[in-house]
C-alpha positions in Angstrom: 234.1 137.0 -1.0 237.5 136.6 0.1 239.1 133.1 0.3 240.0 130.6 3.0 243.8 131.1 4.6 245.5 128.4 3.9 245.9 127.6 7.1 241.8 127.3 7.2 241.9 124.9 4.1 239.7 121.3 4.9 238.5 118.9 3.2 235.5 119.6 1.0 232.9 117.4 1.5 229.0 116.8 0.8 226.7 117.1 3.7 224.3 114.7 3.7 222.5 114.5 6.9 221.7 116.5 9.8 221.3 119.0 12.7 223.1 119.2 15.7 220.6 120.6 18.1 220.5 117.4 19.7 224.5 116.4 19.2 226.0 114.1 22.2 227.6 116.0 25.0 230.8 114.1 24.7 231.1 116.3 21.4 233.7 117.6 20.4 234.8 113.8 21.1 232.5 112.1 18.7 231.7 113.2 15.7 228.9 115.8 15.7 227.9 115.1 11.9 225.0 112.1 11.5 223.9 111.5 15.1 220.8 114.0 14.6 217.5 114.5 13.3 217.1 115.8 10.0 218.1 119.4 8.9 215.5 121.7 7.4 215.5 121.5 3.3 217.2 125.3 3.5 219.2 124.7 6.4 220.8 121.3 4.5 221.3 122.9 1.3 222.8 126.5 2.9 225.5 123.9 4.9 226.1 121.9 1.7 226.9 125.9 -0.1 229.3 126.3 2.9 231.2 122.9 2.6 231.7 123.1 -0.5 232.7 126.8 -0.9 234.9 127.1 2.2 234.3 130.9 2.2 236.2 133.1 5.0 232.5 135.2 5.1 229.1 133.9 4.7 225.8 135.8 4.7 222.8 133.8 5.1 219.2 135.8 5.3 216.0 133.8 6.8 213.1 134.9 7.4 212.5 135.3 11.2 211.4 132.0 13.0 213.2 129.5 9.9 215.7 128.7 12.1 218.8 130.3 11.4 220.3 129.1 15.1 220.2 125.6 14.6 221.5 126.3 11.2 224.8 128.3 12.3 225.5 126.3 15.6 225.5 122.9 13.0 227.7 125.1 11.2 230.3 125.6 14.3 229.9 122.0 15.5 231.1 121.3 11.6 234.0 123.1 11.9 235.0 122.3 15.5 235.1 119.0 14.7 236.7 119.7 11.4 239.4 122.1 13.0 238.8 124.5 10.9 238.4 126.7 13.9 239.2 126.1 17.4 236.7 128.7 19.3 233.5 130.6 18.6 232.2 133.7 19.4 228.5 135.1 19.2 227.5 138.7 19.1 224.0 139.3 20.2 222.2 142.5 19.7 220.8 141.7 23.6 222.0 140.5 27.0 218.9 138.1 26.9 220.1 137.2 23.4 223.2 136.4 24.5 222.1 134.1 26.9 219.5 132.1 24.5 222.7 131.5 22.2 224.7 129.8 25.4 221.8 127.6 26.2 220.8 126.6 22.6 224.6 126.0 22.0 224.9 123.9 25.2 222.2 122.0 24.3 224.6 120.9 21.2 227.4 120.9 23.3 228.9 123.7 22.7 229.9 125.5 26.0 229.7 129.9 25.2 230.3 131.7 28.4 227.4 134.1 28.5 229.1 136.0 31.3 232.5 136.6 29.8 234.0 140.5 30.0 237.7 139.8 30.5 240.9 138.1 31.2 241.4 133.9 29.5 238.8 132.0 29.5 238.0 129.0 31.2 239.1 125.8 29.0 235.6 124.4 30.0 234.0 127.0 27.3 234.2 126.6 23.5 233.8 130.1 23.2 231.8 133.1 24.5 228.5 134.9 23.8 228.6 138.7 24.0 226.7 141.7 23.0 227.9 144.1 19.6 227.5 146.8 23.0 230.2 144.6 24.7 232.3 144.6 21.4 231.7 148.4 21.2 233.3 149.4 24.8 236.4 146.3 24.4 237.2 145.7 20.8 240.6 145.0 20.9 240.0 142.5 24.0 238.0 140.4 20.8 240.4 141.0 18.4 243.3 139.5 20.8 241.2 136.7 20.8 240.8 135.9 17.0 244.6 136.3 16.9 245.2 133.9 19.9 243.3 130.8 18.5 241.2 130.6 15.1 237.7 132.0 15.8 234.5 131.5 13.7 232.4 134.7 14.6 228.4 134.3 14.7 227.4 137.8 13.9 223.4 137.5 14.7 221.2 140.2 13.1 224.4 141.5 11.5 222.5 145.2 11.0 223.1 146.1 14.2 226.8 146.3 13.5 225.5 149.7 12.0 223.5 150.6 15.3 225.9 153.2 15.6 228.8 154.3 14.0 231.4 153.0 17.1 229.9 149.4 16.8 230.3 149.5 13.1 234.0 150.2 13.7 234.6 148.2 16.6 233.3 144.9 14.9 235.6 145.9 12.1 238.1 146.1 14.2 237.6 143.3 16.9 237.2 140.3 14.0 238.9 141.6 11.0 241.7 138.5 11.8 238.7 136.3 12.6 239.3 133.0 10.6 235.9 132.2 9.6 232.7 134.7 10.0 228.8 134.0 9.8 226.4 136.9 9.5 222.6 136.5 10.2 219.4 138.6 9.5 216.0 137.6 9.3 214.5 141.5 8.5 215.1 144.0 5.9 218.5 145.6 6.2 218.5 149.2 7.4 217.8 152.4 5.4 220.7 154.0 6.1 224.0 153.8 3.2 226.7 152.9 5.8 227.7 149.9 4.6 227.7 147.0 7.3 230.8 145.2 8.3 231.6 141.9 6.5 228.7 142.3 4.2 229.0 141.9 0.1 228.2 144.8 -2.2 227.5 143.8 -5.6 226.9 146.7 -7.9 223.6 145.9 -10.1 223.1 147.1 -14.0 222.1 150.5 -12.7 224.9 151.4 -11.2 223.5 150.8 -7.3 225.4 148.5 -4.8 222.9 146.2 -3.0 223.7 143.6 -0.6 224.5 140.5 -1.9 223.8 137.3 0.5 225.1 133.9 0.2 222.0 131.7 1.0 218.4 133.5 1.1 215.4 131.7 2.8 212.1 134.6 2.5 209.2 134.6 4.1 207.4 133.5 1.1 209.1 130.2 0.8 209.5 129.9 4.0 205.3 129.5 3.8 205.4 128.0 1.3 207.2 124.8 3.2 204.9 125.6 6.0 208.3 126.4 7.9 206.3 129.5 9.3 202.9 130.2 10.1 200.8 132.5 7.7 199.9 136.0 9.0 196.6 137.1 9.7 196.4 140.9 10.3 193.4 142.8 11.7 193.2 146.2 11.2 191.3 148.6 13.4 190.0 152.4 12.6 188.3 154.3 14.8 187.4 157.8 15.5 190.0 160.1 17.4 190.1 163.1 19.4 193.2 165.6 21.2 194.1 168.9 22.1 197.8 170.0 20.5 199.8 171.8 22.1 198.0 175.0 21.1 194.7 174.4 22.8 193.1 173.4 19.6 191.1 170.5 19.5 191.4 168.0 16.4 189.1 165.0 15.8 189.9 162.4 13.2 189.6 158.9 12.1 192.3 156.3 11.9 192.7 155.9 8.1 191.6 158.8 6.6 194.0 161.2 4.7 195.9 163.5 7.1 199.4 165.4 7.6 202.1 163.3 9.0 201.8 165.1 12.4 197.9 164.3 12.7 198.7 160.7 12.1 200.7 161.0 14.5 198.8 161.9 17.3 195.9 160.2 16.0 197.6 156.8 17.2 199.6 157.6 19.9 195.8 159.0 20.7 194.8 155.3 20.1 197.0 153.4 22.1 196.2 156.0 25.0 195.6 153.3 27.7 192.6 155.7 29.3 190.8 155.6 26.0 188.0 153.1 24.8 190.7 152.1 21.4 193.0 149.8 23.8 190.5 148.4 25.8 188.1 147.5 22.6 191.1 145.7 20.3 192.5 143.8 23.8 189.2 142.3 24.1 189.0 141.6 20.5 192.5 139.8 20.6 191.6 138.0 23.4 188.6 136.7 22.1 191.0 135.8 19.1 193.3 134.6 21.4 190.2 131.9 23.3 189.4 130.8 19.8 193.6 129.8 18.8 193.6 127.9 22.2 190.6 125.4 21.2 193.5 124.0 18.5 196.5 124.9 20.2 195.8 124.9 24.1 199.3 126.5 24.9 198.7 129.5 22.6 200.0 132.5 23.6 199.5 136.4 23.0 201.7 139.4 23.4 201.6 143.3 23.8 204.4 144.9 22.3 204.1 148.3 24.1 205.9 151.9 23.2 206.9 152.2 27.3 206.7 151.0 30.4 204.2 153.5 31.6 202.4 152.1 28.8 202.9 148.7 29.6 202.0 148.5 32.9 198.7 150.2 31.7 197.7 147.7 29.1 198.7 144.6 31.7 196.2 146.5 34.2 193.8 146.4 31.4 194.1 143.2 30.0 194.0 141.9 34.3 190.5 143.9 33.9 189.5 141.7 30.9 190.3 138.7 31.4 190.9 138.4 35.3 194.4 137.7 35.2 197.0 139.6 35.3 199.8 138.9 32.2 203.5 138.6 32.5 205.2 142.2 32.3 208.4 142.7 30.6 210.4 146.0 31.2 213.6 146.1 29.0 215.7 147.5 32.6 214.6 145.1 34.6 216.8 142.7 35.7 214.6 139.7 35.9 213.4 140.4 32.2 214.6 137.3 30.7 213.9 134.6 33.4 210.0 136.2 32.7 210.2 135.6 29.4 211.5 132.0 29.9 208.8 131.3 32.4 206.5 132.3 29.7 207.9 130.5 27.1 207.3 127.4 28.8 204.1 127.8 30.8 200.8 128.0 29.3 199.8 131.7 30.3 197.5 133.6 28.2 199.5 137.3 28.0 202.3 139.1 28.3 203.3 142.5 27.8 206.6 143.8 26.8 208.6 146.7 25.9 210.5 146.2 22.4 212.7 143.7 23.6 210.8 140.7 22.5 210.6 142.4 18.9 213.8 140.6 18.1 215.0 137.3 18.3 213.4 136.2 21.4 212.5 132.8 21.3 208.8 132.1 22.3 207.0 129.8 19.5 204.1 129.3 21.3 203.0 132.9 20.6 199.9 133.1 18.1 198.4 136.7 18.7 200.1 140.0 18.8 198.9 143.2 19.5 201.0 146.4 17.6 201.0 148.7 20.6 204.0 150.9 19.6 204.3 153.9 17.5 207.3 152.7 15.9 207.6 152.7 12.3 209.9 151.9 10.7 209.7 148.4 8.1 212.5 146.9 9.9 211.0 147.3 13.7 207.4 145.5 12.3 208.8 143.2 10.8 210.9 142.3 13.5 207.9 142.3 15.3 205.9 139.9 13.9 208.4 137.7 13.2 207.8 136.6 17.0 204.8 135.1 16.0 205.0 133.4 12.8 207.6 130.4 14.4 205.9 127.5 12.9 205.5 124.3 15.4 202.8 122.0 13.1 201.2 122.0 10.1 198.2 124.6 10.0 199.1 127.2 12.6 198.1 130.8 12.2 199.2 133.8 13.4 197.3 136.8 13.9 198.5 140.0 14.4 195.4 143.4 15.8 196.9 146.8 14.4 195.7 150.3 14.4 194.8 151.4 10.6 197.9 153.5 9.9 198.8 153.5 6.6 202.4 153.1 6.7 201.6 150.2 9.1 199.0 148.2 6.6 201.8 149.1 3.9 204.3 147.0 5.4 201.6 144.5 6.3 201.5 143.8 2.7 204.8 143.6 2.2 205.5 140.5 4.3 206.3 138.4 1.2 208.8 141.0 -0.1 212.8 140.7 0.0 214.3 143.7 0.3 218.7 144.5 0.2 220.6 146.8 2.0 221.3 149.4 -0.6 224.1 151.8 -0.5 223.2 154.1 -3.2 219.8 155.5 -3.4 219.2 157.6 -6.6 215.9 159.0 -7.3 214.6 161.1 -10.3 213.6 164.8 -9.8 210.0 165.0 -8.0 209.5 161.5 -8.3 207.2 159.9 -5.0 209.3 157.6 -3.4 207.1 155.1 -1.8 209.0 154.5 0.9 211.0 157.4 1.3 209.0 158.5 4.5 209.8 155.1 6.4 213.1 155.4 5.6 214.1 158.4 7.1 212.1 157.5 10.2 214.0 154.6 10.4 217.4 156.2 9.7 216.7 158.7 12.6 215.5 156.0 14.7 218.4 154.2 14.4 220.8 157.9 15.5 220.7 156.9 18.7 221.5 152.8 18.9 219.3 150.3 18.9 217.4 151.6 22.2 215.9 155.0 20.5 212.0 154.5 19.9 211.9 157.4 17.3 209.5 159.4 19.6 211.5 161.9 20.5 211.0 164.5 18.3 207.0 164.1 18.3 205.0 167.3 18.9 203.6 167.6 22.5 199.3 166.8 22.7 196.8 166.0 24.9 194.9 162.0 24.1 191.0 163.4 24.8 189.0 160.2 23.8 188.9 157.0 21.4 186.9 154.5 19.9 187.4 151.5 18.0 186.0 150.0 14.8 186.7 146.7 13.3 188.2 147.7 10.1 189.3 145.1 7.7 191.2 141.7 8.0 194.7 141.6 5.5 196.3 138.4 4.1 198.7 137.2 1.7 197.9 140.8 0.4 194.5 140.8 -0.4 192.0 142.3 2.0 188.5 141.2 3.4 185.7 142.4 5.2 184.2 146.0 6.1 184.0 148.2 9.3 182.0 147.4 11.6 181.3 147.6 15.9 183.0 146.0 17.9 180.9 143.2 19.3 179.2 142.8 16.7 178.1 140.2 15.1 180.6 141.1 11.7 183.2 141.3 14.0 182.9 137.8 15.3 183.1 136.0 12.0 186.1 137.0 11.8 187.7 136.8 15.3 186.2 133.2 14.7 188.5 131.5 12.4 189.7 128.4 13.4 193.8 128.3 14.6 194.3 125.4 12.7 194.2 126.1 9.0 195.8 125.4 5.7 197.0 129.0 4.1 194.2 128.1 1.4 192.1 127.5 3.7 192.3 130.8 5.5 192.4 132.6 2.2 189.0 130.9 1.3 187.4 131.2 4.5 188.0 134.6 4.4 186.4 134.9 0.5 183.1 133.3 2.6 182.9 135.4 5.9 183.3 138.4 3.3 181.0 137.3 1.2 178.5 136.4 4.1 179.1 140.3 5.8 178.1 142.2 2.2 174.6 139.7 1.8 173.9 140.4 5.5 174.8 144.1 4.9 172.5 144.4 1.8 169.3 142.6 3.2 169.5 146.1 5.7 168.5 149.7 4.9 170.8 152.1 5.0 169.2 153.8 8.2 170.1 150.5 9.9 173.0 149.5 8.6 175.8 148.5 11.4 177.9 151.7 10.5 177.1 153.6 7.0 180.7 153.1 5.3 182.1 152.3 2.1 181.1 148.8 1.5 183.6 145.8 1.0 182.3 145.3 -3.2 183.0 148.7 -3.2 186.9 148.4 -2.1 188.3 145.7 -4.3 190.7 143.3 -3.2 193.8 145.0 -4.4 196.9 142.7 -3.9 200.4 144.8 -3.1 202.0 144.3 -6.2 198.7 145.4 -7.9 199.2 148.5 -5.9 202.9 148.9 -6.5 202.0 148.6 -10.3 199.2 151.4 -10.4 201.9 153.8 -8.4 204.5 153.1 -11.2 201.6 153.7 -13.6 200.8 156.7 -12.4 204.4 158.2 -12.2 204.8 157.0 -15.7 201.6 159.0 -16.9 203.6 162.2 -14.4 206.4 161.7 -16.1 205.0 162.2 -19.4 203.2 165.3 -18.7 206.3 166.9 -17.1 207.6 166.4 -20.6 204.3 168.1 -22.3 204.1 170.6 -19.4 206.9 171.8 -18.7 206.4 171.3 -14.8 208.3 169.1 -12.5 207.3 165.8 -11.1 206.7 167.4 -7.7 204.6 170.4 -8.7 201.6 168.0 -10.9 202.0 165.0 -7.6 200.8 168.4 -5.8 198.5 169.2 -8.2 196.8 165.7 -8.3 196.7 165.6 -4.5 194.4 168.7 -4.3 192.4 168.0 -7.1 191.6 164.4 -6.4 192.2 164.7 -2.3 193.5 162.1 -0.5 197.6 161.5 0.5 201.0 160.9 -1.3 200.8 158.6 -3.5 202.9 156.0 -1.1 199.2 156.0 1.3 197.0 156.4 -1.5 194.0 153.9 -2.0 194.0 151.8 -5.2 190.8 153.9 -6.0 192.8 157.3 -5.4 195.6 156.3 -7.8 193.3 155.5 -10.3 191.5 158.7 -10.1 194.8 160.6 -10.3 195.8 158.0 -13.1 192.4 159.3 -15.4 193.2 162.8 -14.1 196.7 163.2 -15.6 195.6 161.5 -18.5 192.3 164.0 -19.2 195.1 166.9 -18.9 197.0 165.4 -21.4 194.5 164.8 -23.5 193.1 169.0 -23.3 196.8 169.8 -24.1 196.9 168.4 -27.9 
């Protein structure tokens, strides 16, 4: 971390109060410091780690909805009125962005001209608000600027500086004289090793350079202050059936083992709008969405759709449902972001949008989500339901409908887990990588900006027909409950929980409805069972780290045959796939590792 210019050099002092999101509009007049309501505990102590540091670069991480605006806007209004700087600048990764940064900053008074491409600016503004697109095209207009008068730079989600390899460069060059910078993320940091501007790279005991922040705030502890809402996710299977591109028909279920290709068009089969899948889960959210409302009567619930064509489809559907139509955000239309405002502060029931509310968009009153998109990439979901976890009271829940996709339900269970850019990425011969797969989706994904959806390369298919089957509900990475129809009666108890619960509470009440769904499901015969599957005693609650620790297990055991053997890591993973069945390692069940886990080890044993 480089240190302050001398020129930058204050007074070091102990911050003791508050935020500024409610400063007088005399400010910079009066002091901005001790007229507010309180800060957030991490918000005080990251602004005490400032002022007392003085650091020329500052990375804070928070997890999406922990406020990390308030936090670096009582940061500028700190050193405004300290002098440390005498103009700010924001780069957004969107034009609506943008424009929620100049009206949370006036509401602090701090004037950012949301509209500013060129020229001086008017001595009305404390600074401007621009996109890292707007950087990319005029870097040097920026950099003119930092030189002209001492800049603190707000560099929001700070990994889309390595969107592309121009904005990269052109934020390098645009605020490399900046006189103070502040980068912000709330989501894991890309897969790709370009290292991102202004970022710290620390190298670790093994010899790989991570990412090194100056104040993290995770998801976890962000819960655990009830800062954010807990995460309810329910997963829904259901059987599938396409024609590729070769005439051949394929028929599947959402969940079971498959190639990467068949997952693929087994849920872009799903989310077919002319299906039964859509209609099925948009009436189950809704219902979910009826049952939120009787404790929060402004809750409200969003599509996050792959396309427009799309979009429009499932706001035709959900006008079907429910008799109204939703709000419909495009991401080229030009009214997209008075929509969303409208939204924000009315009490409608839906809207449906097209990725740009995955990031950043400010809508707290959002409760229910539905995972319409075939993106997959960790960084995209949890972007994504980071728009609904903004915490307003004590109690709220958020609940998020996905299709069961393995890699999806993966990151689901990962909510709690920090992860650092890293810019080295060694791995052992033939060893699984458990999240090699989302990586390079997300590293081609990001080829082309931040706009790409990573469909582009998918195989041409034909969507034929779709059910839907309530799967299982996931939380705080344990999971509950066992297929079942939609409608019925299994279903329910779970669409039922109340929106106003303790995370305890919802973890307990879950135990119950669980428990209540096998007793109902034993007192039937099997004949007349609701669907003959794998019952819920019969798929233990496995907790993520649980599974992370039988993967490691298991490529310990691989690793020790490959010794014994003589064959590499790659050829016995093979080998254990087609014996046992079932995917990679990085999909497998708990059940599936284990079997593997007592294979390797009875091939051991036959070898002494």
């Amino acid at each position: 971390m480089r240190t302050p210019h001398a020129s930058e050099s204050t007074e070091s002092e102990t911050v003791t109060t508050t935020a500024s999101h409610h400063l007088s509009p005399a400010f910079p007049g009066r002091a901005p410091w001790g007229t507010a309501s309180k800060l957030r505990a991490w918000q005080q102590a990251a602004m005490e780690k400032y002022v007392q540091e003085q650091p020329r670069d500052f990375l804070a991480v928070a997890t999406p909805g922990a406020g990390k605006t308030t936090f670096a806007l009582t940061l500028a209004s700190w050193l405004l009125h300290h002098h440390v700087v005498q103009q700010v600048t924001v780069v957004a990764p969107t034009e609506h962005l943008k424009k929620q940064w100049a009206a949370a900053a006036a509401r602090i008074g701090i004037k950012l001209d949301p509209e500013y491409s060129a020229g001086p600016l008017s001595k009305e503004y404390h600074g401007v608000a621009v996109t890292y697109a707007g950087v990319g095209v005029r870097p040097m207009l920026h950099r003119n600027r930092c030189e002209q008068r001492k800049t603190l730079v707000i560099l929001d989600e700070i990994h889309h500086a390595g969107d592309s390899k121009s904005w990269g460069e052109a934020c390098l060059e645009a605020f490399e004289p900046a006189t103070r910078r502040l980068a912000l993320t709330g989501t894991p940091f890309r897969s790709d090793t370009n290292p991102i501007p202004f970022v710290t790279y620390e190298e670790g005991n093994d010899g790989i350079r991570r990412s090194s922040a100056d104040y993290t705030y995770g998801y976890g502890n962000a819960l655990a202050d009830g800062v954010v809402r807990p995460v309810i996710f329910l997963s829904y299977s259901g059987n599938m059936r396409w024609r590729t591109k070769a005439g051949d028909e394929v028929a599947a279920r959402l969940g079971e083992p498959m190639t990467k290709d068949a997952i693929s068009q087994a849920w872009r089969t799903a989310l077919d709008p002319r299906g039964d899948w859509m209609p099925n889960v948009l009436r189950a959210a809704d219902q979910r969405l009826t049952e939120v409302r009787k404790a929060i009567p402004d809750a409200g619930a969003l599509v996050i759709a792959s396309d427009q064509e799309s979009a429009r489809a499932y706001a035709k559907l959900i006008r079907e449902i429910t008799g109204h139509g939703p709000t419909l955000v495009l991401s080229d239309d030009v009214g997209a972001s008075k929509r969303i405002d409208e939204f924000s502060d009315g009490d409608d029931r839906w809207m449906v949008a097209v990725r740009m509310v995955s990031e950043g968009v400010d809508v707290p009153r959002l409760a229910v989500g539905v995972y319409a998109t075939t993106i997959s990439t960790p960084l995209f979901f949890a972007q994504a339901v980071g728009r609904f976890v903004r915490s307003r009271r004590r109690g709220e829940t958020a609940s998020v409908f996905l299709p069961t996709i393995p890699m999806l339900l993966g990151f689901a269970n990962e909510m709690e887990v920090e992860r650092d850019h890293v810019l080295d990425r060694p791995k052992k011969e033939g060893e699984e990588d458990p999240y090699a797969e989302s990586e390079k989706e997300l590293d081609e994904a990001n080829q082309q900006q931040d706009e790409d959806t990573g469909e582009q390369d998918m195989l041409p298919f034909e969507a034929l027909e779709s059910d839907a089957v309530f799967d299982r509900v996931m939380y705080n990475g344990a999971e509950f409950g066992m297929q079942a129809h939609p409608g019925s009666q299994e279903e329910q108890d779970y669409l039922g929980i109340p929106g106003l619960l303790e995370p305890d509470q919802v973890q307990l009440l879950l135990q119950k409805r669980q428990a209540r769904q096998i007793a109902h499901s034993r007192q039937k015969p099997a004949e007349e069972a609701d669907l003959v599957e794998l019952p819920a005693e019969r798929r233990p609650v496995v907790s993520h780290k649980e599974l992370m620790e039988l993967r490691k297990q298991l490529n310990t055991m691989v690793g020790a045959y490959v010794h014994q053997s003589g064959k590499p890591h790659g050829v016995i993973h093979t080998e254990l796939r087609r014996v046992c069945g079932g995917p990679a390692s990085a999909e497998a069940t708990a059940g599936q590792i284990r079997e593997r886990i007592k294979k390797v080890q009875e091939w051991a044993t036959r070898m002494r």
